[in-house]
C-alpha positions as CSV (number, residue, x, y, z in Angstrom):
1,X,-26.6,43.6,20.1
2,X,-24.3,44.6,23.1
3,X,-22.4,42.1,22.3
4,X,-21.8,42.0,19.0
5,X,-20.6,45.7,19.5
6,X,-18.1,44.7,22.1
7,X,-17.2,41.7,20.0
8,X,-16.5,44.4,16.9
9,X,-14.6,46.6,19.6
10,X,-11.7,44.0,20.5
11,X,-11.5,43.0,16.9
12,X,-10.5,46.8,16.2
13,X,-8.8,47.7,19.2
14,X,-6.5,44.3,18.1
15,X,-6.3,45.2,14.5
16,X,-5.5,49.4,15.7
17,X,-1.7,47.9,16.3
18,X,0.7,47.4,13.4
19,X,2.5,44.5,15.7
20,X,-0.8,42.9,15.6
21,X,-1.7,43.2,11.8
22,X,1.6,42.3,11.2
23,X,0.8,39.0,12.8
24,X,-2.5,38.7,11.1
25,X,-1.2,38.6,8.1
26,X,1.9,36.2,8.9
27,X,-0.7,34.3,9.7
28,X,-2.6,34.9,6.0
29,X,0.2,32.4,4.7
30,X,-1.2,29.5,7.5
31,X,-0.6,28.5,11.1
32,X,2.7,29.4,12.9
33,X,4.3,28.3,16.1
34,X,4.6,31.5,18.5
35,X,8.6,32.1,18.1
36,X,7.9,32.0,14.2
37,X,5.8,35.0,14.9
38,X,7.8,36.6,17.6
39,X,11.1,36.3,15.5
40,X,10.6,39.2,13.0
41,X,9.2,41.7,15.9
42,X,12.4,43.8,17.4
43,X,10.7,43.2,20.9
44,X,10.7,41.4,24.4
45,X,9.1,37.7,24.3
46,X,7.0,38.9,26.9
47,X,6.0,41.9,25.4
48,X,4.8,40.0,22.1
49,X,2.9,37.0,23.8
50,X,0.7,40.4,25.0
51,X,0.2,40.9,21.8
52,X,-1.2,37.1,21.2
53,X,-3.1,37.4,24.1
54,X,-5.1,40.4,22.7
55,X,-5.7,39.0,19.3
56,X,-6.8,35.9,21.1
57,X,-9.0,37.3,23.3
58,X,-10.7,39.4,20.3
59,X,-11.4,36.3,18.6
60,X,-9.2,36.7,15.7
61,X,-6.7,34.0,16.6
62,X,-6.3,31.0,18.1
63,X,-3.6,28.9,19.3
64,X,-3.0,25.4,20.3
65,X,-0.1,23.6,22.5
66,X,1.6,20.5,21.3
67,X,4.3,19.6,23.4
68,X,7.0,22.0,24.0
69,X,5.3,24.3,20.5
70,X,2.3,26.3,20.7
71,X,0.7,27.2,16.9
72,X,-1.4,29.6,16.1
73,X,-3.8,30.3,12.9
74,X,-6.7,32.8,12.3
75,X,-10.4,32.5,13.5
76,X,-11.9,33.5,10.5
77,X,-15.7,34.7,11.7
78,X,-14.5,37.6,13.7
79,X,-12.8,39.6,10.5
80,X,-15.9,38.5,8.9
81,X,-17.8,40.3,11.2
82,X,-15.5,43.5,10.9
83,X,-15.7,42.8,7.1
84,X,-19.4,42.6,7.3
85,X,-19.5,46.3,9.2
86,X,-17.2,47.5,7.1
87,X,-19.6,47.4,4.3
88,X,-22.4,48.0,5.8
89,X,-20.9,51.0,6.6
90,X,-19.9,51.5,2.8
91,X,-23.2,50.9,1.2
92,X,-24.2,53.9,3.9
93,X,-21.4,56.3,2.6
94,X,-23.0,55.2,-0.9
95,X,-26.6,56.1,-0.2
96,X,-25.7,59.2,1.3
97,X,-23.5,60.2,-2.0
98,X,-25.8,59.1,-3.9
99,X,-28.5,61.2,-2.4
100,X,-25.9,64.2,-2.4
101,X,-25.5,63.0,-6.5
102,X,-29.5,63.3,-7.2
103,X,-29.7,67.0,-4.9
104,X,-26.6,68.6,-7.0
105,X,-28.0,67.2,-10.5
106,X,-31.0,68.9,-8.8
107,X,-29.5,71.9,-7.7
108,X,-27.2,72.1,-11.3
109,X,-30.8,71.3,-13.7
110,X,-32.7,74.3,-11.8
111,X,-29.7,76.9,-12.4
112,X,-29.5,75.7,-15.9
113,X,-33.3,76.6,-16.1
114,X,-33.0,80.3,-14.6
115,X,-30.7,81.2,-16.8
């Protein structure tokens, strides 16, 4: 379980950037060689290949060297993991509003009756 949290921690802590989600979803449209991703960023090469390294090392993307090129593409299972706590959390929120639903239909039916 540990792990799995820490796992879901560098998924978020990568996707809390907007440099970094920016990349994700250049990368929505398929794999793309480093520069590719680098070139719409207003930023030091050095600076962005942080970036990579941080979405690398939370799972979400992977790259590959061929040559002089290195490509990268998403690694799908750790959004699915954020996706799958993501709704988990949801169909918690739902419960709970649900629950608040029944106690003010509750609360609104017994006022209804004193009066």
């Amino acid at each position: 379980m540990a792990e799995y949290q820490q796992k879901l921690d560098r998924v978020f802590h990568a996707l809390s950037d907007p440099t970094r989600r920016a990349v994700i979803q250049q990368l929505g449209s398929g794999p793309a060689s480093v520069s590719a991703l680098a070139d719409p960023h207003k930023m030091a090469f050095q600076s962005f290949s942080q970036h990579l390294k941080v979405l690398e090392d939370s799972g979400l993307v992977i790259s590959e060297k061929e040559g002089r090129v290195r490509t990268c593409k998403i690694a799908g299972d750790a959004l699915v993991n954020a996706q799958e706590w993501i709704a988990a959390q949801r169909r918690r929120w739902n419960e709970q509003f649900d629950l608040l639903d029944i106690y003010l239909s509750e609360l609104q039916e017994k006022d209804v009756d004193d009066e």
